[in-house]
Structure formats: C-alpha cells, structure tokens
VEXTOR-961723 format. One record per residue (C-alpha): residue in one letter; x, y, z. Coordinates in nm, 2 decimals. Example, Ala and Ser with C-alpha at 12.3 -4.5 7.8 and 13.67 -1.06 7.14 Angstrom:
 aa   east  north     up
  A   1.23  -0.45   0.78
  S   1.37  -0.11   0.71
***
This chain:
 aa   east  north     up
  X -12.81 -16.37   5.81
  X -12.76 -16.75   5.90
  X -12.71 -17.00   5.59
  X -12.79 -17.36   5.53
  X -12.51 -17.58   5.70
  X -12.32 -17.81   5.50
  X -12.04 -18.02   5.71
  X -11.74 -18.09   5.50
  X -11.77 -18.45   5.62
  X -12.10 -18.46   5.47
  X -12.03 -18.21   5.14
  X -12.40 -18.14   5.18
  X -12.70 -18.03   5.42
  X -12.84 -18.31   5.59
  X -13.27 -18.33   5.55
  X -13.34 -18.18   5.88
  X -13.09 -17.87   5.79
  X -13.23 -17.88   5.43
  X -13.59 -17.87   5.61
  X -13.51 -17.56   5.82
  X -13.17 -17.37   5.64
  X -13.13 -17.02   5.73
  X -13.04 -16.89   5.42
  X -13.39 -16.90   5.27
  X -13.36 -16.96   4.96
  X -13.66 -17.07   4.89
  X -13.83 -16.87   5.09
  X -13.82 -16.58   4.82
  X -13.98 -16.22   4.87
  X -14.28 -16.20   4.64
  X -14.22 -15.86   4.58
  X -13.88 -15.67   4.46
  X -13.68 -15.44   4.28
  X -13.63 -15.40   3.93
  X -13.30 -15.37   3.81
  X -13.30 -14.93   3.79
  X -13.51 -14.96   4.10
  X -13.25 -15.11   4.25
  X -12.98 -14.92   4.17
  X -13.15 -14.59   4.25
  X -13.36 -14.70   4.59
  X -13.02 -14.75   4.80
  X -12.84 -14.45   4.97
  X -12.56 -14.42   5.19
  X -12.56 -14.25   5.50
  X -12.24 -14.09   5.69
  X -12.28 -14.22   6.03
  X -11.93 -14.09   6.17
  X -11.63 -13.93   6.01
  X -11.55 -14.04   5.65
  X -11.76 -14.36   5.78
  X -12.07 -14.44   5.47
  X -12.33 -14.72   5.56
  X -12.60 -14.82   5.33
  X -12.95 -15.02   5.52
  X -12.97 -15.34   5.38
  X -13.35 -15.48   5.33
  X -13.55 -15.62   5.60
  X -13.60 -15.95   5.36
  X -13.45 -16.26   5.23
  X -13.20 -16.30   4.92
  X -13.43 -16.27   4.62
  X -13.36 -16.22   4.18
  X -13.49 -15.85   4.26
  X -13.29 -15.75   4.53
  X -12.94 -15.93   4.48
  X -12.91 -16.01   4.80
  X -12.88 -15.65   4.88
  X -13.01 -15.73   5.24
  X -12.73 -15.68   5.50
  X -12.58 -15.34   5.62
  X -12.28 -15.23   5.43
  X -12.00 -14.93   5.38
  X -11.70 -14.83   5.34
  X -11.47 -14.63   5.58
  X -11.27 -14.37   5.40
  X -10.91 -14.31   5.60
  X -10.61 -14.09   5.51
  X -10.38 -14.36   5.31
  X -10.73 -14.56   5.20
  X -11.08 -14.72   5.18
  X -11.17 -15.05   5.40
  X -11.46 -15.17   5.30
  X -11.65 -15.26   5.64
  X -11.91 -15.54   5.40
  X -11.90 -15.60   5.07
  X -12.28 -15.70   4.98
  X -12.42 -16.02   4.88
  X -12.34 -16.08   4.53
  X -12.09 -15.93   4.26
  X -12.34 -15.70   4.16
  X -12.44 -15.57   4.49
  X -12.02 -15.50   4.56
  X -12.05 -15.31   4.21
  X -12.32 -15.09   4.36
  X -12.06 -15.02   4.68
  X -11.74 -15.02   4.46
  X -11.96 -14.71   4.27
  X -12.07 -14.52   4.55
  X -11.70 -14.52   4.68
  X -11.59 -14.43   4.38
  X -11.85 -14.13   4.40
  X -11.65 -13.98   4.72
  X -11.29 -14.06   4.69
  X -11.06 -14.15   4.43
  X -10.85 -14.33   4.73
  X -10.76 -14.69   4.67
  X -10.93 -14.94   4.83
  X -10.65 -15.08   5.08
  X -10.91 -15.31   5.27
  X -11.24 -15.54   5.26
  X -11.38 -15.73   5.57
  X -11.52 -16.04   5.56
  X -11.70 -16.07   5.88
  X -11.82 -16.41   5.85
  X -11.95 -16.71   5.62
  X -12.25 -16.61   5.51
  X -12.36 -16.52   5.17
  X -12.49 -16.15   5.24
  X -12.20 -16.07   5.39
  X -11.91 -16.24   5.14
  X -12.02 -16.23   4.81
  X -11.97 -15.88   4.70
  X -11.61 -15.94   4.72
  X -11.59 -15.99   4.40
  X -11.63 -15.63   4.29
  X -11.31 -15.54   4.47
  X -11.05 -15.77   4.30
  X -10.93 -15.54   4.05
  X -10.81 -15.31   4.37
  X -10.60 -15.59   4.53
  X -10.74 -15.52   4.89
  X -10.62 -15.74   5.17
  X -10.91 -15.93   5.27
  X -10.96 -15.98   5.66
  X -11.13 -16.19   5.82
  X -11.15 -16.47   6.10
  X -10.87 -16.74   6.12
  X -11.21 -16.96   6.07
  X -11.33 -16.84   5.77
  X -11.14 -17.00   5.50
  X -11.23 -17.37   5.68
  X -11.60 -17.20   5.64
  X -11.58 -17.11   5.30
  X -11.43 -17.45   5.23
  X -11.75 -17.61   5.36
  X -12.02 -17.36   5.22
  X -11.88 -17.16   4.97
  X -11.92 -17.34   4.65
  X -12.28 -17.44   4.80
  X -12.38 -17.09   4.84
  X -12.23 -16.94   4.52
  X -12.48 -17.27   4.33
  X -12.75 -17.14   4.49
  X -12.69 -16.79   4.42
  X -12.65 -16.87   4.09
  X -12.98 -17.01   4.07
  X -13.11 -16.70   4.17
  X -12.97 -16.37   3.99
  X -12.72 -16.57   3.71
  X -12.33 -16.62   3.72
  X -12.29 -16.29   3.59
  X -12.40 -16.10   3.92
  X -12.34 -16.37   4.18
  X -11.93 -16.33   4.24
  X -11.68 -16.56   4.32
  X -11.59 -16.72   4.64
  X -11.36 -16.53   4.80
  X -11.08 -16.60   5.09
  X -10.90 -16.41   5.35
  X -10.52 -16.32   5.24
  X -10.52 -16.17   5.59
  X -10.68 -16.44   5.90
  X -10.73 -16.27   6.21
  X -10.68 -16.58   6.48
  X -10.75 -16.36   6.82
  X -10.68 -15.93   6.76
  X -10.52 -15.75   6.49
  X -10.52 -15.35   6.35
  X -10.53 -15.22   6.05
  X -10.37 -14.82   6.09
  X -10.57 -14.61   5.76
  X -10.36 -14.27   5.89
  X -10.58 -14.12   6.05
  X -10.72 -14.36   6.21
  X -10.69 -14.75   6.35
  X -10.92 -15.02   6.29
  X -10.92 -15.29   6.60
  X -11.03 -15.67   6.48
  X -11.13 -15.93   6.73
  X -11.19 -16.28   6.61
  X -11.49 -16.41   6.82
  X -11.57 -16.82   6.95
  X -11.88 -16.94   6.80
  X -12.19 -16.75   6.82
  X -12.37 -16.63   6.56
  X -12.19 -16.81   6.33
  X -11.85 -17.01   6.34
  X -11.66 -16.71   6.20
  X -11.75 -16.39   6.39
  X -11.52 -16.09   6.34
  X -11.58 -15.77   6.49
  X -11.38 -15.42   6.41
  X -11.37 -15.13   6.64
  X -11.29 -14.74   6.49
  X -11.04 -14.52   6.67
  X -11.15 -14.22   6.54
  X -11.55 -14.22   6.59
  X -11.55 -14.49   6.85
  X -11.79 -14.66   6.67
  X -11.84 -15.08   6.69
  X -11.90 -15.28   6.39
  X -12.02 -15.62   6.53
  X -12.16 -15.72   6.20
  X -12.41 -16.02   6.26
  X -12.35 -16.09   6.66
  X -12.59 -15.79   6.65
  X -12.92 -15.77   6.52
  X -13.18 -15.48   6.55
  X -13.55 -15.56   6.42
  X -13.46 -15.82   6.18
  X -13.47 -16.15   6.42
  X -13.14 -16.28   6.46
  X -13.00 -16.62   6.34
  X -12.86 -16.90   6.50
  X -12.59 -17.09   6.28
  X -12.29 -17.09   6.53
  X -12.35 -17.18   6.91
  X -12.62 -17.03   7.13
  X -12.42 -17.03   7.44
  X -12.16 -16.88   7.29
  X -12.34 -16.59   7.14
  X -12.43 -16.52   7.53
  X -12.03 -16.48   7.58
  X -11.93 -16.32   7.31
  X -12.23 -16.02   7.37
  X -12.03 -16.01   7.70
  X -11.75 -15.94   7.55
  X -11.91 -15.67   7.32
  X -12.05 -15.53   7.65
  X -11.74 -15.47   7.80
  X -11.55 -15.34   7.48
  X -11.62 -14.98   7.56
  X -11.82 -14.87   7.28
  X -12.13 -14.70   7.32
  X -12.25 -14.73   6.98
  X -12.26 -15.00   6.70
  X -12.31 -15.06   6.31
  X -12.53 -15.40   6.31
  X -12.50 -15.65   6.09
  X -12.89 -15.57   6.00
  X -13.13 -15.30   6.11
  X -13.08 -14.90   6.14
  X -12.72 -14.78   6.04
  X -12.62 -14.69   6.36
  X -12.76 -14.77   6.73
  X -12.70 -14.71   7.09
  X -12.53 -15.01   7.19
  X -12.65 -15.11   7.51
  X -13.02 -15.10   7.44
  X -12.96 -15.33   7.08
  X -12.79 -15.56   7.32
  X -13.04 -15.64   7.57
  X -13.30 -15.66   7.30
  X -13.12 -15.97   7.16
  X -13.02 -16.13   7.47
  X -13.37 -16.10   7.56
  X -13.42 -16.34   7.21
  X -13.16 -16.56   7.29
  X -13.28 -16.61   7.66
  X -13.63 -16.66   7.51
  X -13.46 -16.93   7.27
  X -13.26 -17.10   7.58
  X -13.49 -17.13   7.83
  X -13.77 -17.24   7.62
  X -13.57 -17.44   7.49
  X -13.43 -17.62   7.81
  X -13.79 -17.65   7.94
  X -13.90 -17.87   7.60
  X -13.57 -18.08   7.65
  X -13.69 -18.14   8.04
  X -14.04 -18.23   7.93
  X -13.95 -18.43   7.66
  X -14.12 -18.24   7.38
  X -13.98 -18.37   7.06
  X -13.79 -18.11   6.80
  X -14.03 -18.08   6.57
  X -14.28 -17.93   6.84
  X -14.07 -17.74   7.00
  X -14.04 -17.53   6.69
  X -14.39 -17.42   6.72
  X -14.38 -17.33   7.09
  X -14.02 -17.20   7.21
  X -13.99 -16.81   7.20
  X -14.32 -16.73   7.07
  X -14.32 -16.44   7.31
  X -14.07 -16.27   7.08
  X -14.26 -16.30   6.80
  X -14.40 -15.94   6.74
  X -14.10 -15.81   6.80
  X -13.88 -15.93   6.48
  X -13.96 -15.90   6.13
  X -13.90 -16.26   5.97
  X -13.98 -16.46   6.32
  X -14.17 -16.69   6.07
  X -13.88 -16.77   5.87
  X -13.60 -16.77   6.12
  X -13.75 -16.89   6.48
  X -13.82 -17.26   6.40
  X -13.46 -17.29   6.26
  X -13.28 -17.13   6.56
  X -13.50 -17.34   6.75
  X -13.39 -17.68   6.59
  X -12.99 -17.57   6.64
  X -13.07 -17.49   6.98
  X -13.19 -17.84   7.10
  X -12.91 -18.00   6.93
  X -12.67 -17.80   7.07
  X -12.82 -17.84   7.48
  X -13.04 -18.17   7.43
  X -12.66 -18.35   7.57
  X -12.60 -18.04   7.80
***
C-alpha cells in the first residue's frame, strides 16, 4: 500500500501530496465488516511448510476492516515463530497473534517490518509482550521518524486508540543482507534501494523456497508508487534473478508463480514511464497527465481509480528533471 508522504523537513504533507496521498484515508470503503464479521471472515492458508498466510482485502483502510488489507503470516520454525507482517493496526496483530497461538505454543522469536507503511507496521503492537526482534530495512526507522506519528493520528481517527497500535521500530536494521536461522530452516533478508517505497525489505525461505517481496509485488490490487519509479524497475531485476520461482505478494492471492506476477507489474510501471515521459516531452501539465498516463492498465487493477493519478503525480516529479 503507498501512504501520504510527510518530509521530516516539512513535519507535514504538502497540498499537492495531501491532494493525491496514497494512503486513502478518506477514500473509505462504503461497505465493511462488523466487528464478529471480522473476526470470523479471515482464514489462514498453509502455503508451504509450517508457512500460514492470511489474504488481505482488495480495499482501502476503513473503521470496519482495521486495516486488515495487506497479506500476512507467520512462519512456524523449529526454535520459533517470525511473523512474515504483522497487519495494520493493534487489533488486526491480535487477530494474527491468535491464530498463531491456535497452531503452536512456540515463542514468537521474530516480526518483519517490510516497510513504512501503515498496513504493513501497525500490528506490531500485538507482539510486544513476546519480545521479538523486529527486522527491518536500515531505512525504516528514518521512515517511521517522518510518518509514523502521522499515520498512527490518522489511524486513530479511524478505528480509536484502543485498536490502532503504537509505532513501532526495528531493534534489528538490515542495511544490505542478513539471516535469521529458525532450526530448520534460514530466512535470507535483502534490504532494497527505493522502489516501492523508501524501505523495501524482502526475505527469502530455505526450506520451501518461497520469496516474500512484500509490496515490490503486487497481483490484482494496482500497485503504488511512494518510493522511486526507476528504481522499482531495478529492484524487480533483482527479484528476477533471485532464483525463486514463487512469491508471497505484498497484496493479491497467497501465493503466485513469480515470473508471470512480475511481468504483470512491469507492464504497469512501463505503462506509468513511458506515458509519463511522452506528457513531459509534450509539455502536458501534472494535473492532466493524471487523467491520461496508463489508462490502458485500467481494467486490469482493482483500485486504478484511487491509486493511478497519485503514481502518476510521483512519477513526473521524479523524471520531469531526468
């Protein structure tokens, strides 16, 4: 999920970024789940050894679902848990801290934060009581410096203290490749440039093979630019040539062959560039080039409306000078 940038220079979102943030918060589903709805609607799916995934909804962070809207699990190893994302807010970590508790009475060793935003961070929370280490990009704590307290006010707004969760930092930064070892199995970490967002950090299983890319990969829910456009195009190489032929997206299915998720989204992001480039050329200003680059893709992501015209305004800023 992208979020709403605020620059630490700044200490808030500037009007265009208020005008097109991410994080669409006020963009709020019309319909959701009550609070037993919620709790019973979600299921966890074993998509490799000891490996549990729940689908997070194809919408944006409303009171009804608690930001329940990214994909996120737990890996259960020999010595302990990691949790591979902890949900977005306290209460939707409670939910995962349950279901683990469901399968194993191991202690949870390990939590992920894969980036900055809110879907993605703000289940932490549920998981202070086990003392994890929390991982997570060597980036993410100058993130969270910038946005957290920003994100955590506008959670608030939406589901109440009580369920939104503190901020929560990284006691372990992971500045280029790290590994975790759970006994059975080794958990590979590579910190990524900026791409999806400034923060990336992707983890790799020994034991199934599987990749966990978290948001550089979205499948059917369009993807979000809050990072750097060219960079997401190196860091999917990178993911290309990691070895994996399978993947745990940030959103979408639970588990997908990797190769065809990956040209699915560079075909996006080389919609986004090039349409991009060809308003700079012809002097199109921003705020029509929002309505016209990448409409191609449109039937081809859920949530184009609410994402496209943001990914398009960070993309002229970041090649307008190129």
């Amino acid at each position: 999920m992208a979020a709403l940038s605020v620059h630490p220079a700044r200490g808030g979102p500037s009007r265009r970024e208020a005008l097109f943030g991410g994080l669409c918060l006020c963009c709020l589903a019309t319909a959701g789940l009550s609070p037993r709805a919620y709790a019973e609607s979600f299921t966890m799916e074993e998509v490799g050894p000891g490996t549990f995934i729940r689908k997070g909804l194809i919408a944006d962070a409303s009171p009804e679902n608690l930001d329940a809207i990214a994909n996120i699990g737990f890996i259960v190893g020999k010595s302990g848990v990691l949790v591979t994302e902890s949900g977005g807010s306290l209460a939707d970590g409670q939910w995962l801290r349950a279901e683990i508790a469901k399968r194993t009475n191991k202690p949870v060793t390990h939590v992920v934060l894969t980036h900055v935003h809110p879907d993605h961070v703000f289940g932490a929370g549920a998981f202070a009581a086990d003392k994890p280490v929390f991982i997570g990009h060597a980036k993410l704590k100058e993130a969270l410096d910038a946005r957290g307290e920003f994100y955590r006010k506008r959670l608030v707004d939406l589901f109440g203290e009580e369920k939104t969760g503190p901020v929560v930092y990284p006691t372990m930064a992971v500045s280029d490749t790290a590994e975790i070892d759970l006994g059975d199995r080794t958990l590979s970490f590579t910190a990524h440039g900026p791409a999806h967002s400034t923060s990336d950090l992707s983890m790799r299983d020994s034991l199934s093979g599987l990749l966990f890319p978290a948001d550089l990969l979205f499948v059917e829910r369009i993807p979000s630019l809050d990072g750097s456009l060219k960079g997401w195009f190196k860091e999917l190489e990178r993911i290309k040539a990691s070895g994996a032929t399978q993947a745990v997206p940030g959103h979408g299915p639970v588990r997908v062959e990797l190769a065809p998720a990956v040209a699915d989204l560079t075909a996006y992001l080389t919609a986004l560039r090039d349409g991009t480039k060809a308003a700079i050329a012809r002097d199109v200003p921003i705020d029509k080039a929002v309505d016209t680059v990448a409409q191609d893709q449109r039937d081809k992501w859920t949530l184009f409306e609410h994402y496209n015209r943001r990914n398009v305004t960070v993309a002229y800023q970041e090649l307008e000078w190129d």
